[in-house]
VEXMI-900297 format. One record per residue (C-alpha): residue number from 1; residue in three letters; x, y, z. Coordinates in steps of 0.2 Angstrom, whole numbers, padded with zeros to 4 digits. Layout:
node i = NUM	aa = Ala	xx = X	yy = Y	zz = Z
...
END
This chain:
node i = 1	aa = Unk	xx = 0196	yy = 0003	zz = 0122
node i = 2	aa = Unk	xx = 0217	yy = 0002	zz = 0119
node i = 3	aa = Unk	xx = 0223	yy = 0010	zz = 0104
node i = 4	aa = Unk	xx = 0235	yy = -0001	zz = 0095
node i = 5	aa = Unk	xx = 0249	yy = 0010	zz = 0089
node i = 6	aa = Unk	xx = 0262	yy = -0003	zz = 0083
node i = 7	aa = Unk	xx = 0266	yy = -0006	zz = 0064
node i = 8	aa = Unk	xx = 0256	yy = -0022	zz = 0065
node i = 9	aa = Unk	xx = 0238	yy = -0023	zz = 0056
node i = 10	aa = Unk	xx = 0226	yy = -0034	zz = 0063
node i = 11	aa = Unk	xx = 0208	yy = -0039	zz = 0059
node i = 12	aa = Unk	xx = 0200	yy = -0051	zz = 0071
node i = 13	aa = Unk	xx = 0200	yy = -0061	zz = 0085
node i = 14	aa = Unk	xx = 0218	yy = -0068	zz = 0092
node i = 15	aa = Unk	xx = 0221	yy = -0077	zz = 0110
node i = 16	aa = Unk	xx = 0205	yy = -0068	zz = 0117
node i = 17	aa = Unk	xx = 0208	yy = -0049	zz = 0111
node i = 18	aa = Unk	xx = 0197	yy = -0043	zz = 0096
node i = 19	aa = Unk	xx = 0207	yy = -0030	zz = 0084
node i = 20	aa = Unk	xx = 0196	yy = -0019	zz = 0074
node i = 21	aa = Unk	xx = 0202	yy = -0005	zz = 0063
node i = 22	aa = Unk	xx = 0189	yy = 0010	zz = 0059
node i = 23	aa = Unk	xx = 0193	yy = 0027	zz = 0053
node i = 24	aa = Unk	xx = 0197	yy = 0033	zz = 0068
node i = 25	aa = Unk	xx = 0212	yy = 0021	zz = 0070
node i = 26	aa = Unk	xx = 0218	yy = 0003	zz = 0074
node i = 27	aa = Unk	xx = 0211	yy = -0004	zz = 0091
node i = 28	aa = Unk	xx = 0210	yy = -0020	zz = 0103
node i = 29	aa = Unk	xx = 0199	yy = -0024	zz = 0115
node i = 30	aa = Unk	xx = 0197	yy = -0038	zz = 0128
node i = 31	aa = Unk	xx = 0183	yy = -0052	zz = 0127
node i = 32	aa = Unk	xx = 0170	yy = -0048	zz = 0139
node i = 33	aa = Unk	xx = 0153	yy = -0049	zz = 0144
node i = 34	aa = Unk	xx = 0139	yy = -0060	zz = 0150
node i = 35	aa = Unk	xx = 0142	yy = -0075	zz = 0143
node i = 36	aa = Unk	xx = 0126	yy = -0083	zz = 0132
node i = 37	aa = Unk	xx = 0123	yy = -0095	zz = 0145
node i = 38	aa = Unk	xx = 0120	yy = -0082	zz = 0159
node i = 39	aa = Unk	xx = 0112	yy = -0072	zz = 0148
node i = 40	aa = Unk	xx = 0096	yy = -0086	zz = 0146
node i = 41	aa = Unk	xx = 0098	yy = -0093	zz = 0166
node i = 42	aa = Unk	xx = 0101	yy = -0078	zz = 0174
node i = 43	aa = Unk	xx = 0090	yy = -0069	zz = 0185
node i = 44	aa = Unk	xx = 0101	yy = -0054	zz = 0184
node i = 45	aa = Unk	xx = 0097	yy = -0052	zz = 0166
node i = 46	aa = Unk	xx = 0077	yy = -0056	zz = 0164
node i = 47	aa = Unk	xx = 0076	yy = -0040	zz = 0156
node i = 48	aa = Unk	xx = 0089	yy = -0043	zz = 0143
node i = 49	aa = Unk	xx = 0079	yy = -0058	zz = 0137
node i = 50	aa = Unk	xx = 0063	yy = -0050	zz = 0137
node i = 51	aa = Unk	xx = 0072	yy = -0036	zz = 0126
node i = 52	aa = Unk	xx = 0081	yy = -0052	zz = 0116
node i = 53	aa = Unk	xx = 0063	yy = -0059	zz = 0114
node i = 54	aa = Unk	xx = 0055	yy = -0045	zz = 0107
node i = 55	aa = Unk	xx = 0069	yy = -0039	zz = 0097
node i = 56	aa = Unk	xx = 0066	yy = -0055	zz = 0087
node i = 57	aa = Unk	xx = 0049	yy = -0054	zz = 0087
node i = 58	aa = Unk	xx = 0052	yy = -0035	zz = 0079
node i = 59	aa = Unk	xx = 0062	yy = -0043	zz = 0065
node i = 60	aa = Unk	xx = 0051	yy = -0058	zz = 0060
node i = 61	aa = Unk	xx = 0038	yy = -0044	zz = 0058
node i = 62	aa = Unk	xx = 0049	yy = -0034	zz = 0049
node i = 63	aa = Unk	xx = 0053	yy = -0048	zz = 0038
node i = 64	aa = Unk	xx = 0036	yy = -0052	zz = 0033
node i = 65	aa = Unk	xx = 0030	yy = -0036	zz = 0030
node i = 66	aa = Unk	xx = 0046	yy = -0036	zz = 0017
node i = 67	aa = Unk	xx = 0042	yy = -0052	zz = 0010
node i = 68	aa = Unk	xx = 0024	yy = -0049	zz = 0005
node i = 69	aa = Unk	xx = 0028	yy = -0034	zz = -0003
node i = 70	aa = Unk	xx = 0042	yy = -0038	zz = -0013
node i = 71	aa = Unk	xx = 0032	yy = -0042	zz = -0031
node i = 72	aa = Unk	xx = 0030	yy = -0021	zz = -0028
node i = 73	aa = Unk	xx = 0045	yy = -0015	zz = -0019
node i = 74	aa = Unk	xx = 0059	yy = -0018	zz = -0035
node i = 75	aa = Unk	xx = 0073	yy = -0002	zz = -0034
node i = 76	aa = Unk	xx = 0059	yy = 0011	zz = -0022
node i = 77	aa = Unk	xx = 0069	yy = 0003	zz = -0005
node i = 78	aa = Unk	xx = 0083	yy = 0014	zz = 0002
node i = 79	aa = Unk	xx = 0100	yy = 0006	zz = 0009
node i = 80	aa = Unk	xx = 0092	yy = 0009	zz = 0026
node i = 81	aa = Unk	xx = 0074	yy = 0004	zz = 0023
node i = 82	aa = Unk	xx = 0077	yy = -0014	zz = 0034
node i = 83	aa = Unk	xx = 0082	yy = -0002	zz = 0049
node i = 84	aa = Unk	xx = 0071	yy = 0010	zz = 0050
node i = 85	aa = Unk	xx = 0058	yy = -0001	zz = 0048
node i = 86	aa = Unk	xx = 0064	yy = -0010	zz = 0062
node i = 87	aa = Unk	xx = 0063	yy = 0006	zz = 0073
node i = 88	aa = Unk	xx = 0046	yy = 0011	zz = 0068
node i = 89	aa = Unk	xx = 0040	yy = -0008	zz = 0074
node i = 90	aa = Unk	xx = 0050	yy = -0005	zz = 0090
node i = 91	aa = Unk	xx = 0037	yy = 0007	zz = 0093
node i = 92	aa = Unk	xx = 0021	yy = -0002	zz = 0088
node i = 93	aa = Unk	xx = 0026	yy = -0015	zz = 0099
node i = 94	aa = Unk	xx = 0026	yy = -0005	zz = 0115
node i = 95	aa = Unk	xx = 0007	yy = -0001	zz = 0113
node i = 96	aa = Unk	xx = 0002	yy = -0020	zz = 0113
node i = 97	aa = Unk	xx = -0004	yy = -0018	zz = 0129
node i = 98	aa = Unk	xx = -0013	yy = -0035	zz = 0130
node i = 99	aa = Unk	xx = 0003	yy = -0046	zz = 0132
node i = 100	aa = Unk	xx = 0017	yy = -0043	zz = 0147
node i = 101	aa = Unk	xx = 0036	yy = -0036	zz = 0144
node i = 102	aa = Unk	xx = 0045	yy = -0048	zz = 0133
node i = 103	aa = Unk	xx = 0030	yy = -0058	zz = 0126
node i = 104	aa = Unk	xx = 0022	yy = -0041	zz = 0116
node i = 105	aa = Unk	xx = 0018	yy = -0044	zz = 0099
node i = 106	aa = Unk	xx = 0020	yy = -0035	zz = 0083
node i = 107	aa = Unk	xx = 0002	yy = -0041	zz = 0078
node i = 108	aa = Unk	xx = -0007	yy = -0033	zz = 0094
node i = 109	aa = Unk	xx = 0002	yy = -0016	zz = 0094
node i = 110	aa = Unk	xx = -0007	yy = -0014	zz = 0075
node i = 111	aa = Unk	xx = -0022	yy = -0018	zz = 0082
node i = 112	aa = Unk	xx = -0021	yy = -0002	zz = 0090
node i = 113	aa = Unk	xx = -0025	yy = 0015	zz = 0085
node i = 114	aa = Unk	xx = -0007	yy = 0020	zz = 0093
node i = 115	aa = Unk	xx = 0000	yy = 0005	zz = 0084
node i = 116	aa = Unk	xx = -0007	yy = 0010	zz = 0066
node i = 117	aa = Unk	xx = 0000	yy = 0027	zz = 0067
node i = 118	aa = Unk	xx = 0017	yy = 0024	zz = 0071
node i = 119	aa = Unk	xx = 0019	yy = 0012	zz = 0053
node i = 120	aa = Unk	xx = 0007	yy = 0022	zz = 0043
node i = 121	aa = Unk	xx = 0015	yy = 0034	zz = 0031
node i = 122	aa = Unk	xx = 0030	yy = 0022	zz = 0033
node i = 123	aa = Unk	xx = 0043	yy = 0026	zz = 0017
node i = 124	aa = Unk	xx = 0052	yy = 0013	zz = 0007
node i = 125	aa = Unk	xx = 0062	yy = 0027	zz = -0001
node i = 126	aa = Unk	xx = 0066	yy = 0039	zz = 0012
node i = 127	aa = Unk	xx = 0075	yy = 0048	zz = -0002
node i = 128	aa = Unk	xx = 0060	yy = 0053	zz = -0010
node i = 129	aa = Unk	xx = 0044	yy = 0050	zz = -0001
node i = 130	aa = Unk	xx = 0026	yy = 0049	zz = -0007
node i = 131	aa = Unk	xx = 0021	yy = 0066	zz = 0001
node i = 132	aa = Unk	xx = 0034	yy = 0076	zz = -0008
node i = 133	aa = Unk	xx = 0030	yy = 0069	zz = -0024
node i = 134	aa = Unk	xx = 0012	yy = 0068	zz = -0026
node i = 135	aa = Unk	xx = 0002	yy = 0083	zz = -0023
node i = 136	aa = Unk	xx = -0014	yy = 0077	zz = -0022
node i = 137	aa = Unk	xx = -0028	yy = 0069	zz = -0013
node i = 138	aa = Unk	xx = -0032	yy = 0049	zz = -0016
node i = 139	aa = Unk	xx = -0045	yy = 0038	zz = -0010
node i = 140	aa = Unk	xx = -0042	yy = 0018	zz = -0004
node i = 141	aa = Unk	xx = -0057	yy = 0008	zz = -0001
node i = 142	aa = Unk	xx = -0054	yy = -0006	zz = 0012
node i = 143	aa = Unk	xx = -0066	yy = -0019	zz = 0005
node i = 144	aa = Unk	xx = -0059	yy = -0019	zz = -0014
node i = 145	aa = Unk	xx = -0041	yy = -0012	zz = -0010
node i = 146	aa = Unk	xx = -0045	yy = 0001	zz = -0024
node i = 147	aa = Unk	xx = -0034	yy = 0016	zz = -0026
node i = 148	aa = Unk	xx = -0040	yy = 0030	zz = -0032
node i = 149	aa = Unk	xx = -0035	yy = 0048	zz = -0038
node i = 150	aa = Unk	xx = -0049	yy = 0058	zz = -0046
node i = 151	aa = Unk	xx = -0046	yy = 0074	zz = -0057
node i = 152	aa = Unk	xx = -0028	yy = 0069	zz = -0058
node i = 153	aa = Unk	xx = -0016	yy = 0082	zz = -0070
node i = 154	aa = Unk	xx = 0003	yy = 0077	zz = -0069
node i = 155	aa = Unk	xx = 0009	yy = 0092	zz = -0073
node i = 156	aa = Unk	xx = 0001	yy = 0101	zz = -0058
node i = 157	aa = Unk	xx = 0001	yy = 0087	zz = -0043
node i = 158	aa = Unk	xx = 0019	yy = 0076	zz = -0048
node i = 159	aa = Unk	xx = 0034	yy = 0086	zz = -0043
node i = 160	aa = Unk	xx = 0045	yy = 0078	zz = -0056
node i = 161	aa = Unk	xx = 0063	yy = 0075	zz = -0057
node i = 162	aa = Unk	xx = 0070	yy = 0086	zz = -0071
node i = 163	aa = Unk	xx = 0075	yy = 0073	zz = -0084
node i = 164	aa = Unk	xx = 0056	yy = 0065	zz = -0083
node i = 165	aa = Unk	xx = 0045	yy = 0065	zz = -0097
node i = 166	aa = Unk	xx = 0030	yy = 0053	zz = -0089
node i = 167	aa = Unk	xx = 0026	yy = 0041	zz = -0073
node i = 168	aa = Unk	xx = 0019	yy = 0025	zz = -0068
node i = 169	aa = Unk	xx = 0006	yy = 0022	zz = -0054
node i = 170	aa = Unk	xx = 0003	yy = 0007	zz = -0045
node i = 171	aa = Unk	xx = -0003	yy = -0001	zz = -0031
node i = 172	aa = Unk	xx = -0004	yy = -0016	zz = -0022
node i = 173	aa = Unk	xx = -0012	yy = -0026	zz = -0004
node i = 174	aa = Unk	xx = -0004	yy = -0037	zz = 0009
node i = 175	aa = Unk	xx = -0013	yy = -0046	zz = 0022
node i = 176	aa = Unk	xx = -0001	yy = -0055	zz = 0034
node i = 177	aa = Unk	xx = -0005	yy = -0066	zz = 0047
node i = 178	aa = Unk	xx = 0009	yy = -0060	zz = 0061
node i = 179	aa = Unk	xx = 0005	yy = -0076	zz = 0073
node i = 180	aa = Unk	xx = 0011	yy = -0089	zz = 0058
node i = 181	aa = Unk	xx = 0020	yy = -0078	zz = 0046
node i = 182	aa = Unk	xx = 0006	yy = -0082	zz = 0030
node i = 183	aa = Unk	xx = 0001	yy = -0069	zz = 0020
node i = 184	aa = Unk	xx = -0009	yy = -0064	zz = 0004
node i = 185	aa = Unk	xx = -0006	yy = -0050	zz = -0007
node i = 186	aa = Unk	xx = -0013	yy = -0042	zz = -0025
node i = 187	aa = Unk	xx = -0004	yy = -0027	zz = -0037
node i = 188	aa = Unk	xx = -0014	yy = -0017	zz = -0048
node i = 189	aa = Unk	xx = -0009	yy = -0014	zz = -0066
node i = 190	aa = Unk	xx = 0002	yy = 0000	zz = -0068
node i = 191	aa = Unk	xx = -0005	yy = 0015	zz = -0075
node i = 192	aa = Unk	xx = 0009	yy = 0025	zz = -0087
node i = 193	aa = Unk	xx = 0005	yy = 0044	zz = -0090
node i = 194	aa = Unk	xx = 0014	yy = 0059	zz = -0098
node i = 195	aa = Unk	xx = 0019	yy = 0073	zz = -0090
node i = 196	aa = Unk	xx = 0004	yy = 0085	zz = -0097
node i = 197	aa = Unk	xx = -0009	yy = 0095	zz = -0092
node i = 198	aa = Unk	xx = -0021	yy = 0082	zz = -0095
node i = 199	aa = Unk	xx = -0035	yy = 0081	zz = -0082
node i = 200	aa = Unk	xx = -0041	yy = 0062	zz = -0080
node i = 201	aa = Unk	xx = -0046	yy = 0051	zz = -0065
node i = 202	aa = Unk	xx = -0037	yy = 0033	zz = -0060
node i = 203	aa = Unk	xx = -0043	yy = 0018	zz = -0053
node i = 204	aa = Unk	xx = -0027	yy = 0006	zz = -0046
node i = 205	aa = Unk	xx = -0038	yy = -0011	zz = -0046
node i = 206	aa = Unk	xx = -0029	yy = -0025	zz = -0040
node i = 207	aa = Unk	xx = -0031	yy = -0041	zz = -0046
node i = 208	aa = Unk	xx = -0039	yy = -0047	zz = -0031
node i = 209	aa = Unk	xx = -0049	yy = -0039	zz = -0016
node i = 210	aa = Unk	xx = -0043	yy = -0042	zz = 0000
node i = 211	aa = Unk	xx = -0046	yy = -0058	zz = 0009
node i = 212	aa = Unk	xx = -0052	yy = -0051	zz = 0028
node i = 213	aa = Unk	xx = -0038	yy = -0063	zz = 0034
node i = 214	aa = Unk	xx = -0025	yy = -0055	zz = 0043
node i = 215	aa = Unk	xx = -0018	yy = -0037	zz = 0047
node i = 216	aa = Unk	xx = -0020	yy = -0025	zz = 0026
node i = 217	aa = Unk	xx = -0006	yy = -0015	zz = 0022
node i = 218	aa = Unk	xx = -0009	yy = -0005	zz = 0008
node i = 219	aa = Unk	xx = 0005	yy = 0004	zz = -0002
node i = 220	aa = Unk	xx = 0006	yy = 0017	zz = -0016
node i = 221	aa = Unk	xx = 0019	yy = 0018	zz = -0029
node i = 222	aa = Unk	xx = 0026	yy = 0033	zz = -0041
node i = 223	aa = Unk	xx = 0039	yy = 0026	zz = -0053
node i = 224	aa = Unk	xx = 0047	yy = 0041	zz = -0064
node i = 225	aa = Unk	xx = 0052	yy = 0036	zz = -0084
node i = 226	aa = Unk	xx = 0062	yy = 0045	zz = -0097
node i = 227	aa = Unk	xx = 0057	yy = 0043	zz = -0116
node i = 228	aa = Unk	xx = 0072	yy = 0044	zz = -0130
node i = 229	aa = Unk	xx = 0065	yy = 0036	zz = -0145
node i = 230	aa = Unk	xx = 0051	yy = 0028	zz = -0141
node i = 231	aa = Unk	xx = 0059	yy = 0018	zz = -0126
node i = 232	aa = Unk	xx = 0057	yy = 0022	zz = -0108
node i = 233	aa = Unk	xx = 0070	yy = 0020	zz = -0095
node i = 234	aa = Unk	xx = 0069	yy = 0022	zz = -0077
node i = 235	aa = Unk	xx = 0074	yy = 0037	zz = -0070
node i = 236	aa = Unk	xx = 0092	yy = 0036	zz = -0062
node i = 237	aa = Unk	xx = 0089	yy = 0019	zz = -0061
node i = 238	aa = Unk	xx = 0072	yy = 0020	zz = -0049
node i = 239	aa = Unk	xx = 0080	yy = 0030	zz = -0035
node i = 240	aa = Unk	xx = 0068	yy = 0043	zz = -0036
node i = 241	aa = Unk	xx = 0055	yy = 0033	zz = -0037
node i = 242	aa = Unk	xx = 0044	yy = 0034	zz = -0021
node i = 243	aa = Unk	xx = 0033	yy = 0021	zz = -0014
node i = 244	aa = Unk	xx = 0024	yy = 0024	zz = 0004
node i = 245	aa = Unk	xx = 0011	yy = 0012	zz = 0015
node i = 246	aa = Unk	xx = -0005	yy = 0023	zz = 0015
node i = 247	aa = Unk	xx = -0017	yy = 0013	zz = 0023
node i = 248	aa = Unk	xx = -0016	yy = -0001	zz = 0039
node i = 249	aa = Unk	xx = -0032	yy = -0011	zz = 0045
END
């Protein structure tokens, strides 16, 4: 790319050269490229559309999965969360093996044992995942979308951020349909707990069970709180909160 070393700033496009200024300096480049129509007639570039194809097919996915867990999500989603999900579909797609290059689906890949493994585990808040915060065994039954956490002691199995004083547990079901886009979902009632040594079990019970329709994500969630007088606020506004998806079927 030419360096633009004149005195002149430009941002944009201007009689077919594109000026961009980055850290590194001011630059211009010259349009080029396939044009859009070549792109979708040419023979030359099948494989770019059947790339272009699935790419869109990844972000619809990505969407819905998104969508349907937004009632849960709230501040647990890092700046980055819409790409890296994107890159952990990439890869479920590629083991649909049912459906030829550029028609692979989202849906078939999680079919797959391959396909499940690559989203499972998946982080909403790569600044504080699920693993590093809770240090403990917990049990989800497919049928009821329970969670479970028996013999559960705070103190012990939460690493907690330093200004903490309790946590909130929750979780919650989506079952999404990723031919149409539809999709059903269910949160359990949060259960709030002080940092003690306290040893009790929990049950996250969501309002509803699972339907059977579609593809179950499951997804646990550990929100931190800080009590001064009497009031609880969220710990550094949520970002240290951690929600993960634990179970796919």
């Amino acid at each position: 790319m030419d360096h633009q070393i004149n005195l002149l700033k430009m941002i944009g496009k201007l009689n077919g050269l594109s000026f961009l200024h980055t850290k590194h300096g001011d630059f211009f480049r010259k349009k080029g490229g396939a044009s859009k129509t070549q792109i979708k007639t040419n023979p030359a570039f099948a494989r770019t559309r059947e790339i272009n194809k699935e790419f869109g097919e990844i972000s619809r996915a990505g969407k819905w999965i998104r969508t349907s867990l937004r009632h849960i999500t709230g501040t647990e989603s890092d700046d980055l969360v819409v790409s890296r999900l994107v890159k952990q579909l990439a890869l479920v797609i590629k083991t649909d093996t049912t459906n030829l290059h550029g028609d692979r689906k989202v849906g078939f890949g999680l079919l797959t044992a391959d396909g499940k493994a690559h989203l499972q585990g998946f982080n909403f808040n790569i600044n504080s995942e699920l693993r590093n915060v809770l240090k403990c065994n917990y049990h989800v039954d497919i049928a009821s979308g329970v969670v479970s956490i028996p013999d559960f002691v705070t103190q012990n199995q939460l690493h907690y951020p330093v200004t903490a004083t309790h946590c909130s547990i929750e979780s919650a079901w989506s079952e999404i349909d990723f031919v149409s886009g539809q999709f059903n979902y269910s949160i359990s009632p949060a259960v709030s707990l002080a940092k003690d040594l306290t040893k009790q079990s929990i049950v996250l019970t969501p309002a509803q069970p699972p339907t059977g329709n579609g593809i179950l994500l499951v997804v646990l969630k550990v929100s931190f709180l800080r009590e001064v007088k009497g009031r609880f606020y969220a710990v550094k506004n949520g970002a240290v909160n951690a929600m993960e998806l634990v179970t796919i079927f």
